[in-house]
C-alpha positions as CSV (number, residue, x, y, z in Angstrom):
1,X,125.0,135.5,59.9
2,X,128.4,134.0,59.7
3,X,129.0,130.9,61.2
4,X,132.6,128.4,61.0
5,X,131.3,125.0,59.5
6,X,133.8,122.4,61.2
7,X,135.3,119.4,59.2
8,X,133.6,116.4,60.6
9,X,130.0,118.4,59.3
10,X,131.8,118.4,56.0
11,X,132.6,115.2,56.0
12,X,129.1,113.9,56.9
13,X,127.8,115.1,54.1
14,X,130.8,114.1,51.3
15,X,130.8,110.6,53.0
16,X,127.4,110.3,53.4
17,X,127.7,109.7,57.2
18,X,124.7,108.6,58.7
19,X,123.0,109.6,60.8
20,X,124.3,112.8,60.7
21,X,124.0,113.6,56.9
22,X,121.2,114.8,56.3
23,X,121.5,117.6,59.5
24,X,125.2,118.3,58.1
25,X,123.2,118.9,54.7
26,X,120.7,121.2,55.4
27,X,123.5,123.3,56.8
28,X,125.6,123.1,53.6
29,X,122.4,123.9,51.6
30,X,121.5,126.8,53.6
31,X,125.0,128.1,52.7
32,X,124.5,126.8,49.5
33,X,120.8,129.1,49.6
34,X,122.6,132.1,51.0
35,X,120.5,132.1,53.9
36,X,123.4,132.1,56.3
37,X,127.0,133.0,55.6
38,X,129.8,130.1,56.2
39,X,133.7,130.0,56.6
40,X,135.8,127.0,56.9
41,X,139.1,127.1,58.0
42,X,141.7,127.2,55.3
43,X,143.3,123.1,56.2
44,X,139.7,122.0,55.5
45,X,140.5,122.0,52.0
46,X,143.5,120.4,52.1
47,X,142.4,117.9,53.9
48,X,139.4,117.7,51.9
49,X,141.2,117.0,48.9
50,X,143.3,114.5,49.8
51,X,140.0,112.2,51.5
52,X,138.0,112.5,48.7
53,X,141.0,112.0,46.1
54,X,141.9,109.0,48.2
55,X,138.1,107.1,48.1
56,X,136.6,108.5,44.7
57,X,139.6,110.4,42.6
58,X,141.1,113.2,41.8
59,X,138.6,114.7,39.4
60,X,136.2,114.4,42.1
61,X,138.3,115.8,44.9
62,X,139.0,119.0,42.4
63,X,134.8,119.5,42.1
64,X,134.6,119.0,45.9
65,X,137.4,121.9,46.6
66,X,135.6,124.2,43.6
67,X,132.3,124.0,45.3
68,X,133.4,124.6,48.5
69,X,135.5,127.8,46.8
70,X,132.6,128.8,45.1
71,X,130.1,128.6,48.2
72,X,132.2,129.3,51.3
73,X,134.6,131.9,52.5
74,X,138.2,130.5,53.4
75,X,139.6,131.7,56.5
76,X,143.4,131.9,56.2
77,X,145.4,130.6,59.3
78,X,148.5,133.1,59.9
79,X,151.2,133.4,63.1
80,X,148.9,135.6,64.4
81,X,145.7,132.7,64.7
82,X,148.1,129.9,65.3
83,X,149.4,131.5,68.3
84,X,145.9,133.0,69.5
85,X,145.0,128.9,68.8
86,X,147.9,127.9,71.8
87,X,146.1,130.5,73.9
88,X,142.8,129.4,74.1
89,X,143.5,126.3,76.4
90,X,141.6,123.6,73.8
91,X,143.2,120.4,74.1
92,X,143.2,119.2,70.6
93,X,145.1,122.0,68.7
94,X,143.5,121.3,65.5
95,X,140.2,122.2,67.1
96,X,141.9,125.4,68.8
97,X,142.5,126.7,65.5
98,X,139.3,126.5,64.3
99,X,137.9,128.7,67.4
100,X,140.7,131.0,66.4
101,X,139.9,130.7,62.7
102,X,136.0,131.2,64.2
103,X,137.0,134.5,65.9
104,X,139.5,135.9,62.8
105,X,136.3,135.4,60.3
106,X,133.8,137.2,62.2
107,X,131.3,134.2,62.7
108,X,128.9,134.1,65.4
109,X,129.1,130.4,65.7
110,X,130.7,127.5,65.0
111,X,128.8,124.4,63.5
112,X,130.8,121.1,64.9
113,X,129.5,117.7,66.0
114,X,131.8,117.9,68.8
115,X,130.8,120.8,70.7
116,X,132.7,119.6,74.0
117,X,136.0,119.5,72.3
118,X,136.0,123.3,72.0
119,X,135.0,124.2,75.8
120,X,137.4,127.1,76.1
121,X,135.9,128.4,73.0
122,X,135.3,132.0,72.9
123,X,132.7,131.8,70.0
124,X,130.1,129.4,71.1
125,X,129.8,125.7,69.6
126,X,126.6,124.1,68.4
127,X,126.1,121.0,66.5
128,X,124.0,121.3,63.2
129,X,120.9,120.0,64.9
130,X,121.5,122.9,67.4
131,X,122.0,125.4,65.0
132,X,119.1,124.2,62.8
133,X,117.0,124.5,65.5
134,X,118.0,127.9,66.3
135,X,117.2,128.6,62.8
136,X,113.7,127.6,63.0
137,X,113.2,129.4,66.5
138,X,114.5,132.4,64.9
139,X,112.6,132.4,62.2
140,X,115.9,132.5,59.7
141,X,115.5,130.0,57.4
């Protein structure tokens, strides 16, 4: 199963963000497992790099980008996703391109601890403690 992992889960876990690390965790060590599949949009990096450069370096920004190259699949964001993004009636556009960026990779989900910003959604939104628990109903883990 492929599912979009959304920034602010990414950041929970690089900044330690309680309480919602160690949710935003298991998620990233399932991926980390392959146990599930996970995509994050291609301006989760960059923004990535820059945070963590900012607070602990730039050798530790450089790990943080190679892991996440190394464990997750980087959707690209083209004219055709940007303008499918405007479309989907999301009010925050940088949310609007993750549901596009959610649709382009093929994921059955995206993982985001702010499911009510992406209403309009057409792949449905679930926060890591959702998903998780899916997980467990399913028996996937």
């Amino acid at each position: 199963m492929q599912i979009m992992i959304d920034l602010n889960v990414l950041l929970d876990v690089i900044q330690k963000r309680e309480p919602h690390v160690a949710a935003s965790g298991k998620i990233l060590g399932l991926v980390a497992k392959r146990k599930i599949a996970g995509s994050i949009p291609a301006h989760a990096l960059t923004t990535l790099h820059y945070i963590v450069a900012k607070y602990a370096g730039q050798a530790k920004a450089g790990q943080t980008v190679d892991w996440l190259l190394s464990t997750l699949t980087v959707v690209p964001a083209g004219q055709k996703e940007f303008l499918r993004a405007r479309g989907l009636n999301i009010p925050d556009f940088e949310d609007a391109v993750v549901a596009s960026l959610a649709e382009s990779g093929h994921c059955r989900y995206v993982v985001s601890r702010n499911p009510g910003d992406f209403k309009n959604s057409r792949i449905p939104v679930l926060t890591p403690e959702e998903f998780l628990a899916l997980m467990l109903e399913n028996k996937m883990e």
